[in-house]
C-alpha positions as a Markdown table, in Angstrom:
| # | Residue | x | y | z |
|---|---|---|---|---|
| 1 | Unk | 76.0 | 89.7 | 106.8 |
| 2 | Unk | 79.8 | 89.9 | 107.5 |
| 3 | Unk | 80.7 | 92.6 | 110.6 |
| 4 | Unk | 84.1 | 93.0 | 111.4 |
| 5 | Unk | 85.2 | 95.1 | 115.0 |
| 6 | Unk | 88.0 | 97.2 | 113.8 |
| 7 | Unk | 90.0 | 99.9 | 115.5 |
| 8 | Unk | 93.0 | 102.0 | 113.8 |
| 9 | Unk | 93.8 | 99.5 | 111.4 |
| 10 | Unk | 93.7 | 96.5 | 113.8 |
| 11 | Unk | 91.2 | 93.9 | 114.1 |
| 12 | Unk | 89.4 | 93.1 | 117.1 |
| 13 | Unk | 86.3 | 90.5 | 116.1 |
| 14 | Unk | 84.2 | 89.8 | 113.5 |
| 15 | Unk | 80.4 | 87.9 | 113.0 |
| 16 | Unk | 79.2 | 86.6 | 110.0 |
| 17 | Unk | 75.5 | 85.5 | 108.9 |
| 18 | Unk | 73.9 | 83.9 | 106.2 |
| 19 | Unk | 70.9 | 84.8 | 105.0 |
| 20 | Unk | 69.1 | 81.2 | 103.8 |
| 21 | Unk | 65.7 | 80.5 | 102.6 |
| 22 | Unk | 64.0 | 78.6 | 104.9 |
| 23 | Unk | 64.2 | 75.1 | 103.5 |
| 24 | Unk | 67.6 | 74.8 | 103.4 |
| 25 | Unk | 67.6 | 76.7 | 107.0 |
| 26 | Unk | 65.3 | 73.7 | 108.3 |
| 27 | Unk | 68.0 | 71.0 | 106.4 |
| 28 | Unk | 70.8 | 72.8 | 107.7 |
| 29 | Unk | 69.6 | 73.2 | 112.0 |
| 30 | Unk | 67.9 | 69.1 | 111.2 |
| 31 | Unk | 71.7 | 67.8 | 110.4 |
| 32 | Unk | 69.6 | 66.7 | 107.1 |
| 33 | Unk | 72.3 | 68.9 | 105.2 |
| 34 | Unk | 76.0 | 70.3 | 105.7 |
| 35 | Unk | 76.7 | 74.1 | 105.6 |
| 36 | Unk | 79.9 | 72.7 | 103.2 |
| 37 | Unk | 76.7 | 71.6 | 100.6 |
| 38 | Unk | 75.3 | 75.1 | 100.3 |
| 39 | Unk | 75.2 | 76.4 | 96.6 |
| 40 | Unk | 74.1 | 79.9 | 95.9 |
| 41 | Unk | 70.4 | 79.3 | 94.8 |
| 42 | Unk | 70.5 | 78.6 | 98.6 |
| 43 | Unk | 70.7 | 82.4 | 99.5 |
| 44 | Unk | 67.8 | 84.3 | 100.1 |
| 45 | Unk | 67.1 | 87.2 | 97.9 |
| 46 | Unk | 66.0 | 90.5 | 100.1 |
| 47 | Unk | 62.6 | 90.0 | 98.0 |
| 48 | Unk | 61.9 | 87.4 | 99.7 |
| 49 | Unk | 61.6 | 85.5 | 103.1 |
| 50 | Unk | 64.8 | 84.4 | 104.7 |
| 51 | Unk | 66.5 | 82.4 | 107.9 |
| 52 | Unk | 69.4 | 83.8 | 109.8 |
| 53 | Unk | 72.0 | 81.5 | 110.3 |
| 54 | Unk | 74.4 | 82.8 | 112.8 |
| 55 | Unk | 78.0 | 80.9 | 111.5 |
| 56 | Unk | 81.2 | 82.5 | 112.6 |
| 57 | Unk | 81.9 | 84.8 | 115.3 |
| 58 | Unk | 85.1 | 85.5 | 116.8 |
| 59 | Unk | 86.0 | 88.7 | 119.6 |
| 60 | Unk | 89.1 | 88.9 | 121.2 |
| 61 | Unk | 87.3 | 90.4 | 124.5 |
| 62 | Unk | 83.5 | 91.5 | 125.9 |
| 63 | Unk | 83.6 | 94.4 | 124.9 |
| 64 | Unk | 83.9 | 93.9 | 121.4 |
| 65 | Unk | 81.7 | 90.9 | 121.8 |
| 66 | Unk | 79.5 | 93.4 | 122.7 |
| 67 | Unk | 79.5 | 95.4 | 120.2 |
| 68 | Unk | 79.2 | 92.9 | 117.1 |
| 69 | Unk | 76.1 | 91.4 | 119.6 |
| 70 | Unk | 74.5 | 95.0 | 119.5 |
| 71 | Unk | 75.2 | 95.8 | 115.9 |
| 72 | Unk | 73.6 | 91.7 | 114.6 |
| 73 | Unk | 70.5 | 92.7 | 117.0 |
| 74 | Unk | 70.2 | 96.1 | 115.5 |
| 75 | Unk | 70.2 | 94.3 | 112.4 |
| 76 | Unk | 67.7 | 91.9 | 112.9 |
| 77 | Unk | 65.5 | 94.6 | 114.8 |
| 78 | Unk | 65.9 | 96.8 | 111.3 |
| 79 | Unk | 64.7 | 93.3 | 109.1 |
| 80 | Unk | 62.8 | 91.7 | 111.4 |
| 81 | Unk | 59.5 | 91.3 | 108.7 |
| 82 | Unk | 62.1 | 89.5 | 105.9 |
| 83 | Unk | 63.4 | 87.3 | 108.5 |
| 84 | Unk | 61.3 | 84.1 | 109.8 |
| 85 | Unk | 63.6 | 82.5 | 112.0 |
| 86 | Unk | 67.2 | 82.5 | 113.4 |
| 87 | Unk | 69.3 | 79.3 | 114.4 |
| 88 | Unk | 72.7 | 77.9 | 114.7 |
| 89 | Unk | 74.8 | 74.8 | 115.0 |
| 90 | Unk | 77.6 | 75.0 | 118.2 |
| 91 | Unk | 80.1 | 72.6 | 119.3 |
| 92 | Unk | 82.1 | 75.0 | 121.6 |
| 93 | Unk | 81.1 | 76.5 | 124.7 |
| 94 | Unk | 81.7 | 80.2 | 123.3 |
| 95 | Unk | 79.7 | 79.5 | 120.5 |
| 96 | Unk | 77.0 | 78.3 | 123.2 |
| 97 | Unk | 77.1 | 81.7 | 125.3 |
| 98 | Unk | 76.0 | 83.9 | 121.9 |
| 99 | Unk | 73.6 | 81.7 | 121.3 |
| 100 | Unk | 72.6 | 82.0 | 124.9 |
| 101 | Unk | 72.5 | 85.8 | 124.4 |
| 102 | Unk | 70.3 | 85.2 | 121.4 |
| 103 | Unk | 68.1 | 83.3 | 123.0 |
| 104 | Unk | 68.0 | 80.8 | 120.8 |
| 105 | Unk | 65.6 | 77.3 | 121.8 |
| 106 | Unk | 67.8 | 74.3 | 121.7 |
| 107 | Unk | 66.4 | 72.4 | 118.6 |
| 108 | Unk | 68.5 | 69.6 | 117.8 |
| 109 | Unk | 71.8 | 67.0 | 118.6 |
| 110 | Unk | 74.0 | 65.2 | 116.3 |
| 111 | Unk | 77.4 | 63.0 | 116.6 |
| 112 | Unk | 80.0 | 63.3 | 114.6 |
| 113 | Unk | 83.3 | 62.0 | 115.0 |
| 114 | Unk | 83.0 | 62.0 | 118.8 |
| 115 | Unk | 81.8 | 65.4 | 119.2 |
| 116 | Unk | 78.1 | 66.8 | 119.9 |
| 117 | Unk | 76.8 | 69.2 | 117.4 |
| 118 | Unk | 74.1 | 70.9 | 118.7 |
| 119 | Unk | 71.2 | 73.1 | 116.6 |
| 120 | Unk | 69.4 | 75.8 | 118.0 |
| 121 | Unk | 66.3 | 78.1 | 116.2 |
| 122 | Unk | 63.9 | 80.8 | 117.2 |
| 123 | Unk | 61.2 | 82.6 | 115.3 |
| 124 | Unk | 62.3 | 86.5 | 114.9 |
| 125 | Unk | 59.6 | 87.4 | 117.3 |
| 126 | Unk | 60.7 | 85.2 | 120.4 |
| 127 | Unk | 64.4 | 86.9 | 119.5 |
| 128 | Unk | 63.2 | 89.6 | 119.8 |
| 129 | Unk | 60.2 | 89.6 | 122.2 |
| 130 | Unk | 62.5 | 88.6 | 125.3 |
| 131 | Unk | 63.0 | 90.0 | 128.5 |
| 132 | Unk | 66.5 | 90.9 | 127.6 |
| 133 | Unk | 65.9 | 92.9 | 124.8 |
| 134 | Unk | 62.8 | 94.8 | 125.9 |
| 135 | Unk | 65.3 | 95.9 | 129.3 |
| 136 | Unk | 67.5 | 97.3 | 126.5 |
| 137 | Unk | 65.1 | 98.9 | 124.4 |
| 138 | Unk | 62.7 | 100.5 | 126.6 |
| 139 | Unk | 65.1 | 100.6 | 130.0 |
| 140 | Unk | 65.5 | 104.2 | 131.5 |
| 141 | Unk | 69.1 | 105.2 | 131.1 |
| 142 | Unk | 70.2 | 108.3 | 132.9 |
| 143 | Unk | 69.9 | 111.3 | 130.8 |
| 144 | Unk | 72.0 | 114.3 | 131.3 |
| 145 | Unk | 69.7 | 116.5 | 130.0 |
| 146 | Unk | 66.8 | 115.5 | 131.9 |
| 147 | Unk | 68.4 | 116.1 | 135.2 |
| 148 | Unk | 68.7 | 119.6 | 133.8 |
């Protein structure tokens, strides 16, 4: 999944996700395998099962962090029965506060070359099933026209 937050020509952010079979998901979030190693029997068909691997995601403010965060959720909402789990890998603190958002379980840590990689995973349901989300889903908004 590739999104890109665009505006009259000019770029604003962008998120990109691959869709992994679960194996290679497990390898990947385990340290057990580098995202660099991935070959394309790797993907996921849409026939079957598939991982969400969070792996690049870039806004140049909140609000169109925002926006790229609601349109990934709306995604997974919209495939949540092909999708088993989501997870990522974050060195950066930015990197930590989508995965935050996310709510993604820290997993895993891993050294290399004096910096901490850390792994994070969640089963579709506990994405999806959190506080967070349900305030979003099912939260009253005012409504003009039921004031009318």
């Amino acid at each position: 999944m590739f999104l890109v937050g665009e505006c009259d020509d000019q770029f604003f952010g962008m998120f990109f996700a691959l869709r992994l079979k679960p194996k290679i998901f497990q390898k990947l979030i385990s340290f057990e395998m580098k995202i660099k190693d991935i070959v394309s029997e790797d993907f996921a068909t849409f026939e079957e099962d598939g991982c969400n691997f969070p792996f690049s995601f870039f806004a140049y403010n909140e609000k169109i962090a925002s926006l790229l965060y609601i349109r990934y959720y709306a995604h997974l909402i919209s495939h949540q029965n092909d999708i088993q789990e989501i997870g990522a890998i974050s060195i950066l603190k930015g990197g930590e506060k989508l995965i935050e958002k996310i709510h993604l379980k820290h997993f895993k840590d891993d050294v290399v070359d004096d910096l901490t990689l850390k792994s994070y995973s969640a089963t579709i349901n506990d994405v999806l099933l959190n506080e967070d989300v349900l305030k979003v889903v099912f939260g009253s908004q005012d409504c003009v026209e039921e004031n009318k």
